[in-house]
C-alpha positions, 0 to 999 in steps of 0.5 A, spaced: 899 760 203 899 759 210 904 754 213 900 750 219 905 748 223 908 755 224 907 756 231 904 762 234 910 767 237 909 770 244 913 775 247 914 780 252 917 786 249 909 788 246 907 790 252 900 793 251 898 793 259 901 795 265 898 795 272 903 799 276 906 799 283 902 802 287 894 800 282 891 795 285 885 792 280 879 788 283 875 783 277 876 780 271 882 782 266 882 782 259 887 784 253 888 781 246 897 784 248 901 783 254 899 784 261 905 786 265 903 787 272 907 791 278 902 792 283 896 788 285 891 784 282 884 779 285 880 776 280 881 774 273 886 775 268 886 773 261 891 775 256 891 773 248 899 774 248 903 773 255 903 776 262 909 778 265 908 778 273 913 782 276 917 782 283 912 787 286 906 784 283 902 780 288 896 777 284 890 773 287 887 770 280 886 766 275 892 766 269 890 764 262 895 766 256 899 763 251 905 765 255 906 766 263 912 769 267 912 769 274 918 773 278 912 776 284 907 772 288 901 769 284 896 765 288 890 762 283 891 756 278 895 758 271 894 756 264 899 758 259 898 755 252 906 755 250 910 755 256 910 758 264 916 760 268 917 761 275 923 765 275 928 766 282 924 771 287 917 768 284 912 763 288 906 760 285 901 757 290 896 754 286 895 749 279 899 749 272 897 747 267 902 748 260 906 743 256 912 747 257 915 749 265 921 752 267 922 754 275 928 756 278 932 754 283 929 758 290 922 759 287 916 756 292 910 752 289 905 749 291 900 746 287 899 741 280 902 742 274 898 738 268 904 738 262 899 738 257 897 745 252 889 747 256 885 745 251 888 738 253 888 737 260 881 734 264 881 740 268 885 746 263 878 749 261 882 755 256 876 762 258 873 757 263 871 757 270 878 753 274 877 751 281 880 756 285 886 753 289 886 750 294 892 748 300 888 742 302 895 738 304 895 734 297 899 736 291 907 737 290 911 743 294 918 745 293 921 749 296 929 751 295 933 756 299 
């Protein structure tokens, strides 16, 4: 019998996609496994698993996945379904919608952050067409040294 309130488990260490240094990918993206990305990214990514943006990586992109971490630079909105992080050396310029969110001191942000699963927030659309991020003065910034 199948238990409802197991939750789905994602993890990193099942990389099924690598784009690597020196690879750049222009278009939309999609992998049912995890996505780790080194070099650059424009478009949209979608991953079933999680994507792991690595200090090399340089995405300008949607983000949707059950699980996200950000240790490179991302500028699009970020939709996590579990849980997102923004690790030491990472900078998100754009929206966050996710219930779980974790950023380390000296991260730069600059955009919304909605704590609530994509298919809950108003402007979360799960596969969805998100409005691209904009830095028009409004919403949060931080920046720590």
């Amino acid at each position: 019998m199948l238990d409802a309130s197991k939750k789905r488990s994602f993890g990193d260490t099942k990389v099924v996609t690598i784009i690597g240094q020196g690879t750049t990918v222009i278009g939309e993206l999609k992998s049912k496994g995890t996505i780790r990305i080194e070099g650059v990214v424009s478009g949209r990514v979608h991953s079933d698993d999680t994507i792991v943006v690595q200090e090399s990586g340089r995405v300008k992109a949607d983000l949707y996945a059950g699980q996200i971490t950000i240790s490179g630079e991302v500028e699009g909105n970020v939709f996590a379904q579990d849980r997102l992080e923004i690790a030491t050396n990472g900078k998100l310029v754009g929206d966050i919608v996710s219930p779980r969110v974790s950023i380390a001191e000296g991260v730069l942000f600059e955009g919304k952050c909605t704590m609530k699963p994509p298919s809950q927030a108003p402007s979360g659309q799960q596969g969805g067409q998100a409005a691209p991020a904009k830095n028009d003065g409004g919403g949060a910034s931080a920046k720590s040294e």
